[in-house]
C-alpha positions in Angstrom: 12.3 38.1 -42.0 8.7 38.5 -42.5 8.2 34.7 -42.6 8.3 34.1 -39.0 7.8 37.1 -37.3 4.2 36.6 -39.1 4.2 33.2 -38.2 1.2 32.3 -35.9 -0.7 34.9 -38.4 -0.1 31.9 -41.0 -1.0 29.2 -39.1 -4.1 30.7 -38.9 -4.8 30.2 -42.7 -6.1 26.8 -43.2 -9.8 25.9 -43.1 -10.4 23.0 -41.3 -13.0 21.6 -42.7 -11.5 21.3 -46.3 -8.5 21.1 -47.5 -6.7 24.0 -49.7 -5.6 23.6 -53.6 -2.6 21.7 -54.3 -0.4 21.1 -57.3 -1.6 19.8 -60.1 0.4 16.5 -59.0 -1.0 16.9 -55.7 0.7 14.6 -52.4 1.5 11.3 -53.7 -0.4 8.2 -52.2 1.9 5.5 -53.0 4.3 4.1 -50.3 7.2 5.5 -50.5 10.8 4.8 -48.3 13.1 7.6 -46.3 15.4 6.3 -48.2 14.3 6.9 -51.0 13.7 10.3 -50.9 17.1 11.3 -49.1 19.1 9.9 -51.8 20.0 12.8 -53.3 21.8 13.8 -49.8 23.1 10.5 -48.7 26.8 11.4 -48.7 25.8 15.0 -47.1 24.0 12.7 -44.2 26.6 10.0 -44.1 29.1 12.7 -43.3 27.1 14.3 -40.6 26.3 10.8 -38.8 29.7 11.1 -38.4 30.3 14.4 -37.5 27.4 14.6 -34.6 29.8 12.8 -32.1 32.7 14.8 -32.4 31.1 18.3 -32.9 29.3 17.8 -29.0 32.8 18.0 -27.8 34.9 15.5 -25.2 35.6 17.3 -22.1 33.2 15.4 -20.0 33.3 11.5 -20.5 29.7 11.3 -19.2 28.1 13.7 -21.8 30.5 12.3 -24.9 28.7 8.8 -23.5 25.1 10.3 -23.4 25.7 11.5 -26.7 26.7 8.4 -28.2 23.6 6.7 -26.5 21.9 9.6 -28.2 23.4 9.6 -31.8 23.6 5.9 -32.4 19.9 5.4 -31.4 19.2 4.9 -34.9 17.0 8.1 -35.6 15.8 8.6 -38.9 17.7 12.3 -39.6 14.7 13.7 -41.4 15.4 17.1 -39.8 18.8 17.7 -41.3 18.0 15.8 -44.5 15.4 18.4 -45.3 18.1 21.4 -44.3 19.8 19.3 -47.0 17.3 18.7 -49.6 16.2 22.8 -49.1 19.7 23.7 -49.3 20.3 22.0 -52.7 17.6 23.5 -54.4 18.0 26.9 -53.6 21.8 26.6 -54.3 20.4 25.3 -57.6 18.6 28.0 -58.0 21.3 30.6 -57.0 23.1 29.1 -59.5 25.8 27.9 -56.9 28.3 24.7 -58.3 27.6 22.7 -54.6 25.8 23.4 -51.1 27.7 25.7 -48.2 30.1 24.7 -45.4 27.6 27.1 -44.0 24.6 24.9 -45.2 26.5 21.4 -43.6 26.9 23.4 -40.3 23.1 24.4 -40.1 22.2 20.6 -40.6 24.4 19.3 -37.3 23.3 22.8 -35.7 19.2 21.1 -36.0 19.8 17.5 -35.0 21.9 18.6 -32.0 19.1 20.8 -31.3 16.4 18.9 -31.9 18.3 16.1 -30.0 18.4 18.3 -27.2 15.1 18.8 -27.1 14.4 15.2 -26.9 16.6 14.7 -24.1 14.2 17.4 -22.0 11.1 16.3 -23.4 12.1 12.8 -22.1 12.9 14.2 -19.0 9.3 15.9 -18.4 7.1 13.2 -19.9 9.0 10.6 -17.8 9.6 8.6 -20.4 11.7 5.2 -20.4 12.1 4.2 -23.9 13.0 6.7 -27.1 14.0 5.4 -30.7 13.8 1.4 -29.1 16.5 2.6 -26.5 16.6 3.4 -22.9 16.3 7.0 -22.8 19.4 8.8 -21.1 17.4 9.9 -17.7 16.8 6.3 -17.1 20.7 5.5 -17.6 22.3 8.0 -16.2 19.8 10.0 -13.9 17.8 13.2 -14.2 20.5 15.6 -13.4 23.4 14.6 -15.7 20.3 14.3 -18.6 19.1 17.8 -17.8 22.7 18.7 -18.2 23.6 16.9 -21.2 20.5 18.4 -23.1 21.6 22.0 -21.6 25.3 21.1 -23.1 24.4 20.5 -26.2 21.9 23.7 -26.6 24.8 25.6 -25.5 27.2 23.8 -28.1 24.5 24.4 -31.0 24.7 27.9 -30.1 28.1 28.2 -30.1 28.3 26.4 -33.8 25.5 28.6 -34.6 27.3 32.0 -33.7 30.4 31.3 -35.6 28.1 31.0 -38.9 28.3 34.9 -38.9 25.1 35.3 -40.2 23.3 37.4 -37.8 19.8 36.9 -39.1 20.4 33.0 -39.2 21.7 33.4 -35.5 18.2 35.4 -34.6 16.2 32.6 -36.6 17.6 29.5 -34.7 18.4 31.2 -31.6 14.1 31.9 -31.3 13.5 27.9 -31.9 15.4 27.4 -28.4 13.2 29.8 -26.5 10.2 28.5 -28.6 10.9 25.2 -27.4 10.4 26.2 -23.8 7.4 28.2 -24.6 6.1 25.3 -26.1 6.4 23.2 -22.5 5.2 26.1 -20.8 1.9 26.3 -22.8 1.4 21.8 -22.4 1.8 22.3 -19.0 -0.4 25.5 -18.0 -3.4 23.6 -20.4 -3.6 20.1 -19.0 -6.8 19.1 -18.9 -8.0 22.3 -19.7 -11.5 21.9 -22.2 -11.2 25.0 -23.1 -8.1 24.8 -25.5 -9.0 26.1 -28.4 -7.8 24.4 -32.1 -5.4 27.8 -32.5 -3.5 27.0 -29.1 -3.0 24.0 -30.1 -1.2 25.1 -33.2 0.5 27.5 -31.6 2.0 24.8 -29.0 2.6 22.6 -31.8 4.2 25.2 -34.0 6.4 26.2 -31.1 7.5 22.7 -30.0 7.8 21.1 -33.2 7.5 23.0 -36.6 9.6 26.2 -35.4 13.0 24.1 -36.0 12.0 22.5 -39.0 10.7 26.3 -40.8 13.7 28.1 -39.3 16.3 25.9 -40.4 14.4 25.6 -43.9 14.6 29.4 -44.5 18.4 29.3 -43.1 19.2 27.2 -45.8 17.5 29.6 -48.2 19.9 32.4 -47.0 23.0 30.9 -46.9 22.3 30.1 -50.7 21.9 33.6 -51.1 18.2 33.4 -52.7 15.6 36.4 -52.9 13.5 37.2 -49.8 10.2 35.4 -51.3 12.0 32.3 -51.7 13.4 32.4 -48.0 9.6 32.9 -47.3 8.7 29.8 -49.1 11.0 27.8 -47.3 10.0 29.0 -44.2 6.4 28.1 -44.8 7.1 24.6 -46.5 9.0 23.9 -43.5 6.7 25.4 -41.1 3.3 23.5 -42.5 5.9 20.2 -42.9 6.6 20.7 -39.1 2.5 20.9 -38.1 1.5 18.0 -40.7 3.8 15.8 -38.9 3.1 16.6 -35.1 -1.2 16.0 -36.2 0.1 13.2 -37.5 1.9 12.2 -34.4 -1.1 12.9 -32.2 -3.4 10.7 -34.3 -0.8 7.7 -33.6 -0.8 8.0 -30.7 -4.8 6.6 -30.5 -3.8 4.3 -33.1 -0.8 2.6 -32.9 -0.1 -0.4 -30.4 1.8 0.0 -27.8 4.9 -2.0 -29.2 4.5 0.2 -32.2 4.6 3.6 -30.3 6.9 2.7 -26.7 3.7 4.1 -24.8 0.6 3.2 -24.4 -2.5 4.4 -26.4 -3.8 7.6 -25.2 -0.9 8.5 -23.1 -1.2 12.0 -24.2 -5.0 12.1 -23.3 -4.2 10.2 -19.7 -1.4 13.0 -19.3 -4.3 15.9 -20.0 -2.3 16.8 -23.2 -5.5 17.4 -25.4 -4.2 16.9 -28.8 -6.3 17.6 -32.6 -8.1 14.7 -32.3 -9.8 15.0 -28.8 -10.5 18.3 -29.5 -12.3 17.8 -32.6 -14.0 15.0 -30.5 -14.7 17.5 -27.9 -17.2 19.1 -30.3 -19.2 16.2 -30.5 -19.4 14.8 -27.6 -20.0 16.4 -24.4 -20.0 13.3 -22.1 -16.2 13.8 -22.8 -15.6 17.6 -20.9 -16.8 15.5 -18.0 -14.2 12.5 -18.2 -11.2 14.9 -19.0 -12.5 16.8 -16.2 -12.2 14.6 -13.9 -9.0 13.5 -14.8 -9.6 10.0 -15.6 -9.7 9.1 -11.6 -12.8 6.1 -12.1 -11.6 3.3 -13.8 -12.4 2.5 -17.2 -13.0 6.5 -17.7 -9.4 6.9 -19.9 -11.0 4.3 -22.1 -14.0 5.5 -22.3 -12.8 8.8 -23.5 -11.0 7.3 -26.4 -13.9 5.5 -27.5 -15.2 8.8 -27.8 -12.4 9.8 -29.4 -12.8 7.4 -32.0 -16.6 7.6 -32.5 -16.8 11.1 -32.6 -15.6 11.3 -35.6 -12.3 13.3 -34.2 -9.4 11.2 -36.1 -10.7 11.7 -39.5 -11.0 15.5 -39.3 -7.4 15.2 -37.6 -6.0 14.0 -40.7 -7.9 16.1 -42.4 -5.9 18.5 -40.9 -2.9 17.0 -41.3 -3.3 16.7 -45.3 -4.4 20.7 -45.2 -1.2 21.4 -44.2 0.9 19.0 -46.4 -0.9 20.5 -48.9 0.0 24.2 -47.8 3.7 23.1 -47.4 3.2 21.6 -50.9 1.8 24.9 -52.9 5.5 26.8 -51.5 7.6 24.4 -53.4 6.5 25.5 -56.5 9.4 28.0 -56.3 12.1 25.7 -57.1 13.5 24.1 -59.9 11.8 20.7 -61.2 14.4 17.3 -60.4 15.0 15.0 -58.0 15.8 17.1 -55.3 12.3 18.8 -55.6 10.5 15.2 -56.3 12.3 14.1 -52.1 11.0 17.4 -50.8 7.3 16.5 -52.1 7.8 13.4 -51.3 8.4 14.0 -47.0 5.4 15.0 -47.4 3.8 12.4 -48.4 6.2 10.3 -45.9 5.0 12.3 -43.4 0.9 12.1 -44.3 1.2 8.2 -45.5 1.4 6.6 -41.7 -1.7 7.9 -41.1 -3.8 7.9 -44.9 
């Protein structure tokens, strides 16, 4: 398990400033479609769309309902499709005729958790909208959603504990107490200037690439792989999981508001102080004094994502962003060459094109 218990050590590793060596492939730049890439799982997805439903249980009416608000909002599945894409290879490799029950479990065990985890975050951001829909605070009140998301961490765990894999039970069970370690580091930094680029990785790791690495290597042991390998996984999923949270952070200066279901800046209004601001915050000290003050003047929220933008603070964002695609990237080189490999490249690429 020396993956994560090493894992902020890692996270540590990339420069910045430049972006490491990649395949000689490298990240693809054309356009590629979901899809697309999880075609070589479609039947393993189509059977856990319907699966999700029935595996939250029906002794309460009101949480079956808030779970099929939830489950038919039309998300894209990328979480479990990766647990499936990772799965397939290393079975490949492990010689194995077809993926696990074990492996199908661990993909509804990360959407329910990750759906959980939405139905909080939702919760704390006060947030109206998710996925297009209204979220389920706003339809059935704050108590029954803080309930529902409890429900369904306590189902997942349950699921998770009849795997009978006691390393894979100490794996995901950590992603549920990262989670709230995450919230707890947002909300003890707001507006704090002197967030340093590692805590934000550290929150980032914690409240979105912890689920995506642990259920990565899960899949690695269930197909009964070496110890590096499981170590690969963990770090393609771990780097995937940070990529795509920069990522998120940058669109949230530049996507509309129709695009994103918030406005621009919403993290920077909340005192969330994401990659880009702090890269921004290097270069322009007027901002300290704007986040400071917590945007009270108007115009001042503005103003600081002008700065934002002239500082130079997206483009070393992405930079960041494609420093770790490329990190998740160099750890797939374990696994055997097809189509399976090609989709697991290619999130990446999914993942780095919304903002390259």
């Amino acid at each position: 398990m020396g993956a994560e218990i090493d894992k902020i050590n890692v996270l540590k590793s990339t420069n910045v400033a430049t972006t490491t060596s990649s395949t000689k492939a490298g990240i693809s730049k054309k356009k590629i479609s979901l899809n697309q890439l999880i075609e070589p799982v479609t039947s393993e997805l189509q059977t856990l769309n319907e699966n999700l439903e029935s595996v939250v249980g029906a002794q309460n009416p009101v949480l079956m309902s808030a779970a099929k608000q939830l489950f038919g909002a039309g998300g894209k599945r990328m979480r479990p499709a990766v647990v499936f894409l990772v799965s397939r290879a290393t079975a490949e490799l492990a010689g194995l005729e077809d993926i696990r029950p074990q492996h199908r479990r661990l993909a509804e065990i990360t959407e329910m958790i990750h759906t959980a985890s939405l139905i909080h975050d939702d919760v704390l951001d006060e947030s109206d909208i998710r996925r297009g829909k209204k979220t389920i605070h706003q339809i059935y009140g704050t108590r029954v959603a803080v309930l529902a998301g409890d429900f369904m961490f306590a189902q997942s765990s349950w699921y998770l504990a009849n795997l009978d894999n006691l390393e894979v039970i100490k794996l995901i069970s950590q992603v549920i107490r990262d989670f709230a370690s995450g919230e707890i580091k947002q909300a003890s930094s707001l507006f704090d200037c002197g967030t340093s680029l590692q805590d934000y990785l550290d929150k980032s790791y914690y409240k979105t690439a912890s689920l995506i690495a642990a259920s990565t290597r899960s899949a690695a042991i269930f197909s009964g792989v070496n110890a590096s390998i499981c170590d690969q996984m963990f770090e393609y999923g771990m780097h995937l999981g940070l990529a795509f949270q920069i990522v998120d952070d940058i669109l949230d200066f530049t996507q509309s508001t129709e695009q994103l279901g918030k406005p621009a800046g919403s993290d920077l209004a909340k005192g969330n102080l994401t990659a880009p601001v702090l890269f921004a915050l290097e270069q322009e000290p007027g901002l300290r004094e704007l986040i400071d003050s917590e945007f009270t003047d108007d115009g001042s929220l503005q103003t600081a994502i002008s700065m934002v933008y002239n500082s130079g603070g997206l483009e070393k964002a992405r930079r960041l962003a494609k420093a770790k695609g490329e990190l998740a990237l160099n750890n797939l080189q374990c696994l055997p060459n097809g189509p399976v490999r090609s989709s697991l490249t290619g999130m990446i690429a999914y993942v780095l094109e919304r903002v390259f």
